[in-house]
C-alpha positions in Angstrom: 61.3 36.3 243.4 63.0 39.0 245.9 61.4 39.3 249.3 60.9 43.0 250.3 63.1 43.5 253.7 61.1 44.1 256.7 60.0 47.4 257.9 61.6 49.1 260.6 59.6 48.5 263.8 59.6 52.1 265.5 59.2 51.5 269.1 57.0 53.7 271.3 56.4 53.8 275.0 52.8 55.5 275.4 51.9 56.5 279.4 49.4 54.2 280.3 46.4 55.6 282.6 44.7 52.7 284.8 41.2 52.5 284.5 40.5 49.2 286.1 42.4 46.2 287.5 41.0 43.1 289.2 39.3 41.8 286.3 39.7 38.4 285.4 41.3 37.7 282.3 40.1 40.8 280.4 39.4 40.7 276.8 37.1 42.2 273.7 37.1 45.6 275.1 34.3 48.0 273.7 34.0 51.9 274.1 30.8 53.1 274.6 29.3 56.3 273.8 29.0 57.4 277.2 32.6 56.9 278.2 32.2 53.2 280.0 34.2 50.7 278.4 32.4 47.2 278.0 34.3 43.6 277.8 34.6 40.2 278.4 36.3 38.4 281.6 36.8 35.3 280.1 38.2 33.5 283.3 35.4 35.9 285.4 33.1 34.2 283.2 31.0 37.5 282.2 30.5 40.6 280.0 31.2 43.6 282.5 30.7 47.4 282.0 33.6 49.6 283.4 32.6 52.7 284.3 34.1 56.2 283.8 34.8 56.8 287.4 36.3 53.1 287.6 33.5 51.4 289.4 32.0 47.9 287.8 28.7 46.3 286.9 28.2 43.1 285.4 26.2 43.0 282.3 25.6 39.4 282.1 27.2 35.9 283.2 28.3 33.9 280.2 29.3 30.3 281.1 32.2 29.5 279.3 34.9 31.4 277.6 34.1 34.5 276.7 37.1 35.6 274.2 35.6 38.6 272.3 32.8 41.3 272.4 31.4 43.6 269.8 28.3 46.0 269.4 25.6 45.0 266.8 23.2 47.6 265.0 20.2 46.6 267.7 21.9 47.7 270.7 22.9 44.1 271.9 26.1 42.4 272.5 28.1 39.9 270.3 30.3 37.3 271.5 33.1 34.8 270.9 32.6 32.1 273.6 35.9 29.3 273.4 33.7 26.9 275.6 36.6 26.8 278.2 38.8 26.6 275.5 41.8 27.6 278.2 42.4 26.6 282.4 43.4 29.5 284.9 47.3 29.2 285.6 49.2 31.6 287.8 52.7 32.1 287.0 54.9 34.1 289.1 51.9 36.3 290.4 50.3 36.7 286.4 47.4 34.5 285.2 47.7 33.1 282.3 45.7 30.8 279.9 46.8 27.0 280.5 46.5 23.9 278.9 42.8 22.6 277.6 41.1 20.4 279.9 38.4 18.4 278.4 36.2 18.0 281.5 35.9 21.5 281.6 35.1 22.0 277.8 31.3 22.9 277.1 31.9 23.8 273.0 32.5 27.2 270.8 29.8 29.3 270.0 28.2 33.0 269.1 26.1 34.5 271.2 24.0 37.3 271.9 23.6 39.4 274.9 20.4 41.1 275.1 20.0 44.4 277.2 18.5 42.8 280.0 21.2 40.1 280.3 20.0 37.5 278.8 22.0 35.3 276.6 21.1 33.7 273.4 23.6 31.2 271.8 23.6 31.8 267.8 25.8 29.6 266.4 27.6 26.2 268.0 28.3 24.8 264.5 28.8 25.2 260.7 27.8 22.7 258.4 27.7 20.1 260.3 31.3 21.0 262.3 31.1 22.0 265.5 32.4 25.7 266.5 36.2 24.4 268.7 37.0 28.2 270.3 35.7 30.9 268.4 37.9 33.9 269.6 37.3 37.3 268.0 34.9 38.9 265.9 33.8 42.1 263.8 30.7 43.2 262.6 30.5 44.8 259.4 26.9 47.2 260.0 25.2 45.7 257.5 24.1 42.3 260.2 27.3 40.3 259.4 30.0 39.1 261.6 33.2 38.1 261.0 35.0 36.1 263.5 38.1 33.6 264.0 38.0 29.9 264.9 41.3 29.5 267.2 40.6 26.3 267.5 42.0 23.8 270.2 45.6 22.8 270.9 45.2 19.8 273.4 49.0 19.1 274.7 47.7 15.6 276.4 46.6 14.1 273.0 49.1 15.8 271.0 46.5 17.0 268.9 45.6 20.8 267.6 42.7 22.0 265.2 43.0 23.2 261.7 40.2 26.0 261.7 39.0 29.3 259.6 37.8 32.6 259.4 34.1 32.4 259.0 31.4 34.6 258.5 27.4 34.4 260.0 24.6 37.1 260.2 23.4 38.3 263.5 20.2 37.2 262.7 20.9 33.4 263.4 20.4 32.8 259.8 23.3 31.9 258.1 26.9 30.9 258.9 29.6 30.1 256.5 33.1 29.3 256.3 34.9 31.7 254.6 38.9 31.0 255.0 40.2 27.1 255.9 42.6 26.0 256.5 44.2 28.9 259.1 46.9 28.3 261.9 45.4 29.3 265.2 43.5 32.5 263.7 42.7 35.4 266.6 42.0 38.6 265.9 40.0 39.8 263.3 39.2 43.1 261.8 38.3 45.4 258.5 39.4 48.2 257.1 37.5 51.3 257.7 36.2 51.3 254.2 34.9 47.6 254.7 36.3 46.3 251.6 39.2 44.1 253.1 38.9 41.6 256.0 42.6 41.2 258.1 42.9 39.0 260.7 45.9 37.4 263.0 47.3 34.1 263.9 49.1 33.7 267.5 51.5 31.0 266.7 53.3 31.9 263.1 52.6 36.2 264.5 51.5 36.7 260.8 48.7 39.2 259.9 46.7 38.1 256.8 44.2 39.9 254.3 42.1 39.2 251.4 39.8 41.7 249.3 36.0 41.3 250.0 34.1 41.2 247.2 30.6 40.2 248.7 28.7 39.1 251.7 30.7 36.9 253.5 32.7 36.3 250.2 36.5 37.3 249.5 38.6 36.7 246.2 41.0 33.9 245.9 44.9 34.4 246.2 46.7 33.2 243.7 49.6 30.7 243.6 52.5 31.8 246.2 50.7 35.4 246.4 53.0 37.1 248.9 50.2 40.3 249.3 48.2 37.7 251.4 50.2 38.5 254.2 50.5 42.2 255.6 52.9 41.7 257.9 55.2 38.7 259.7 57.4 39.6 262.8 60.2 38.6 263.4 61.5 37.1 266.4 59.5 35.6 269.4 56.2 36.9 268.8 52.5 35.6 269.5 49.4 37.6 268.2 46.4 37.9 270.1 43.1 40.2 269.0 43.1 43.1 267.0 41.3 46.9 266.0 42.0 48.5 262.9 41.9 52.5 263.9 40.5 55.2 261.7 43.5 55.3 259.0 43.4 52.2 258.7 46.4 50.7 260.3 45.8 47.0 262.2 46.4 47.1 265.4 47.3 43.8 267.3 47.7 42.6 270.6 51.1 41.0 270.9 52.0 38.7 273.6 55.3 38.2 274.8 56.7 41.3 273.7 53.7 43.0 275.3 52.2 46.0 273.8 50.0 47.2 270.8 51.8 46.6 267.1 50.5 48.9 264.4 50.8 48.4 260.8 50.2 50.7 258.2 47.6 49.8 255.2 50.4 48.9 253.1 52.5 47.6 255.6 55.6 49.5 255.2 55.4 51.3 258.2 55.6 49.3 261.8 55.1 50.9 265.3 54.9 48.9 269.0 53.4 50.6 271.8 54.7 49.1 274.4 52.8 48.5 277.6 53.9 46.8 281.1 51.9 43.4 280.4 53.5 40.9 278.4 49.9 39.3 277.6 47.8 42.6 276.0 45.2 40.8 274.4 43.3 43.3 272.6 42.4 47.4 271.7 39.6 49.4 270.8 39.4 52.7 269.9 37.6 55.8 271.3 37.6 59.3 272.4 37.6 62.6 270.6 38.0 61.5 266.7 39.2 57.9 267.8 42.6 59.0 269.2 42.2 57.5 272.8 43.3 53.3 272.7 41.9 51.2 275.1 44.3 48.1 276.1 43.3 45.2 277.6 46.4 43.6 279.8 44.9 40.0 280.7 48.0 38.4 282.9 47.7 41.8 285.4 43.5 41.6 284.4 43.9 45.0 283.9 42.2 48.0 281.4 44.4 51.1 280.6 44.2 53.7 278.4 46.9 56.0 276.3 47.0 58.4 273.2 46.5 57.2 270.1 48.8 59.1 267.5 46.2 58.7 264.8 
C-alpha cells in the first residue's frame, strides 16, 4: 500500500488585533451575536464575556477546569470541566498547564450555565466510568453534544488514561461512548453539513474523522483504513481545540508551533496561521459571513482576532 506524501503546509502570518489580555488561561472561545466574545478561564476558574470595547464581566464561577464552552439551542452555556485536570506553572513569564495534582482534582464533567449564572453539572460519568478531563465539545442543533475525554496523564504514578469521544444530549438524558480507545483526544468538531464528526489528539498531532450515520452513532473503519485520519503533522507538534469554518476546513490549535492549522475537507491542502503564542488553544469563527477568527493564546492569557481567508 503507497502512503500519499504529505501536503505542503503553506505558511501564513495573519495581523493579530488584541482584544483582551489578562485572562487566565483562556480557552472555548464563543462569538456572540452582539460582537462580545464568551469563554472559559480555566485557571480563572470561570466563563467570562469580553466585550466589544474590551472591557470584562464574568458570567459565572465554575470550580474546576473549565476547558471548553459552546452555545446550546436554549440560550445557555455548555461546558467541558477537566476537574483540575492541570496545575498553574509559569515558565519564563508564560503560564502553562503543569503536571496533575491529585489533591486538587475534583472529577470531569458537563455542565450547564444557565443565564443567571447558575451552574448545573450534567454528566460526571458514563456507564458506570467516571468522566477523567472532558476537554472540548460541539453541539450538533438538534440537543446533542459531542465532546472529548483528554483524559489524565499523572507523571508521579506513571500512569495516563485511555479515553473516547463520546456523545450526550443536553437534556441530561443520555450519554454514550462513541469512539474508545483514543490517545489524549482534544478538540472536537463537525462538518458544516453535520454528517462527519473530526476531532484531535495533542500527543500523536493527528486529526481523525468518521462518517455519522445517526444520533450519537458513526460507521466503523475498516481494517488498516488510512481515511480515518485527515491529517498527521509532521515534526514537533501538539494539538489542542478546534473549529471547523464555513467551507469546511478544521481548524486546530497547535501548540508549540503556535498558531491556527487549517485543513482542507479532503486534506490535501494545509495552511498555519501563525500567531505570537506558542500555546493557541482554540478558534471560533465570526463576523461578516464567518471571515473574522477568534484565537485564544492561553500562555500570554490573551484573545486576538485576524482575517479569516474563507
Amino acid at each position: 500500500m503507497l502512503t500519499p506524501a504529505s501536503p505542503t503546509v503553506e505558511q501564513l502570518h495573519p495581523e493579530l488585533t488584541q482584544l483582551s489580555d489578562g485572562l487566565q488561561f483562556p480557552e472555548g472561545p464563543i462569538a456572540m451575536p452582539d460582537g462580545s466574545v464568551v469563554l472559559v478561564e480555566m485557571f480563572g476558574e470561570c466563563l467570562t464575556r469580553i466585550l466589544p470595547d474590551g472591557t470584562r464581566e464574568t458570567v459565572a464561577d465554575i470550580p474546576g477546569g473549565p476547558n471548553g464552552a459552546a452555545l446550546g439551542p436554549d440560550g445557555e452555556f455548555y461546558v467541558c470541566n477537566n476537574g483540575r485536570a492541570f496545575t498553574p506553572q509559569e515558565y519564563m513569564g508564560l503560564m502553562l498547564p503543569g503536571p496533575f495534582d491529585p489533591t486538587r482534582y475534583i472529577g470531569g464533567r458537563i455542565q450547564r450555565v444557565a443565564a443567571d449564572g447558575s451552574v448545573t453539572d450534567l454528566y460526571s460519568e458514563c456507564d458506570g466510568r467516571p468522566l477523567r478531563a472532558p476537554n472540548d465539545l460541539v453541539l450538533d442543533g438538534d440537543g446533542g453534544i459531542w465532546f472529548t475525554d483528554h483524559g489524565i496523564r499523572d507523571h508521579a504514578a506513571r500512569t495516563s488514561d485511555l479515553t473516547g469521544v463520546y456523545y450526550a444530549r443536553c437534556d441530561g438524558s443520555l450519554i454514550s461512548e462513541v469512539v474508545f480507545p483514543a490517545e489524549a483526544p482534544n478538540g472536537i468538531g463537525l462538518s458544516p453539513d453535520g454528517s462527519r464528526v473530526y476531532w484531535a489528539e495533542t500527543h500523536t498531532a493527528r486529526v481523525h474523522q468518521r462518517d455519522i450515520t445517526g444520533p450519537g452513532q458513526v460507521g466503523k473503519p475498516e481494517l488498516l483504513d488510512p481515511t480515518i485520519v485527515l491529517y498527521s503533522a509532521p515534526g514537533n507538534h501538539l494539538y489542542d481545540s478546534l473549529g471547523v469554518d464555513n467551507e469546511g476546513w478544521v481548524c486546530v490549535a497547535t501548540i508549540a508551533h503556535g498558531g491556527i492549522t487549517a485543513i482542507s475537507p479532503d486534506g490535501t491542502q494545509v495552511e498555519h496561521h501563525a500567531t505570537d503564542d506558542p500555546l493557541t488553544t482554540n478558534v471560533c469563527f465570526g463576523g461578516n459571513g464567518g471571515r473574522t477568527a477568534y484565537a485564544t493564546l492561553s500562555a500570554t492569557g490573551r484573545l486576538v482576532s485576524f482575517a479569516w481567508p474563507r
